[in-house]
C-alpha positions in Angstrom: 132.9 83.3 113.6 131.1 85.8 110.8 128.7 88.3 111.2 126.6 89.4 108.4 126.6 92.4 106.9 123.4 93.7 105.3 123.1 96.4 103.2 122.1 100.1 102.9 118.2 101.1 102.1 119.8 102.1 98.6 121.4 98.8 98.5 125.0 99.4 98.8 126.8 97.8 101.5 127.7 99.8 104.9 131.9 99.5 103.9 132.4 101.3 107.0 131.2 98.3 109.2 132.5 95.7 107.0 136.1 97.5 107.7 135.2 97.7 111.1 134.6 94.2 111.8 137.8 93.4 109.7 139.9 95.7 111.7 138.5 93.6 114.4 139.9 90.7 113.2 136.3 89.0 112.3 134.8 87.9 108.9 132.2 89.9 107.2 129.7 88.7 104.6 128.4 90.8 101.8 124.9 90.1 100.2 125.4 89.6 96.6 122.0 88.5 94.7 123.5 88.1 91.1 126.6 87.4 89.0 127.0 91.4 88.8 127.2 91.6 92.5 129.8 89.3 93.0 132.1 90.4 90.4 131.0 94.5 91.5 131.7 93.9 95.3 134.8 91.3 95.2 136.2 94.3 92.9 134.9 97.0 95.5 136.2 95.1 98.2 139.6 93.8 97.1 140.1 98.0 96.0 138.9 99.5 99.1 140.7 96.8 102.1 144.2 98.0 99.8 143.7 101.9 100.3 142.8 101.0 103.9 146.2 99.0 104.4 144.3 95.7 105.0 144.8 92.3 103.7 141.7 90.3 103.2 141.0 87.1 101.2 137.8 87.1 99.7 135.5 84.0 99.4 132.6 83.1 97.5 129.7 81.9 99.0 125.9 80.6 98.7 124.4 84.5 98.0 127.4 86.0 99.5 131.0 87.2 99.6 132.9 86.2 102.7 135.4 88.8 103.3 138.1 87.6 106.0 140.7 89.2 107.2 144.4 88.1 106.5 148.0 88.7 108.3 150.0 91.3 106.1 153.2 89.9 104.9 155.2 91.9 106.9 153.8 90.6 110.4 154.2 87.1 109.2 157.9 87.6 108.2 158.3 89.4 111.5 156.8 86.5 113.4 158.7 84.4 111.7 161.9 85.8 112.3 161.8 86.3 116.0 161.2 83.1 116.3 164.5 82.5 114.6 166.7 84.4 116.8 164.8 83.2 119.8 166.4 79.6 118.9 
C-alpha cells in the first residue's frame, strides 16, 4: 500500500511526512516532473533516510519516486540467527 506525497507550495517535498510514513513501515511517492527531479530527489532521499538511520530502496516510477522502506541489515541477521538457535 503507498500514499502519495505531494509537495510544498514552494515545490519541495514535505521530507518530514515522507520519513514519517517510512518510519511507519509504508511507501511514499515523491512527485518528480523532469529528469532533474529524479536525479535531485533520489540523491536527497538516499542522503537524508542515511542520517535518519533508515534503510530505503528507492524506485523509479511513471512521474515519481517510490521510496520504500527496507529491513536494516542488522535486524535481518538477527532474525536470522534466532532462528538458528531455535533449531
Amino acid at each position: 500500500m503507498s500514499e502519495s506525497e505531494l509537495p510544498k507550495e514552494d515545490g519541495e517535498v514535505d521530507w518530514n511526512a515522507v520519513f514519517g510514513l517510512l518510519r511507519a513501515g509504508k511507501t511514499a511517492e515523491i512527485p518528480c516532473v523532469n529528469e532533474r527531479d529524479y536525479a535531485r530527489r533520489a540523491k536527497q532521499v538516499g542522503k537524508r533516510a542515511e542520517k535518519k538511520g533508515i534503510a530505503v530502496e528507492v524506485i523509479r516510477g511513471e512521474g515519481i519516486l517510490r521510496v520504500e522502506p527496507r529491513p536494516d541489515a542488522g535486524a535481518t541477521v538477527t532474525a536470522q540467527g534466532a532462528a538458528e538457535d531455535g533449531v
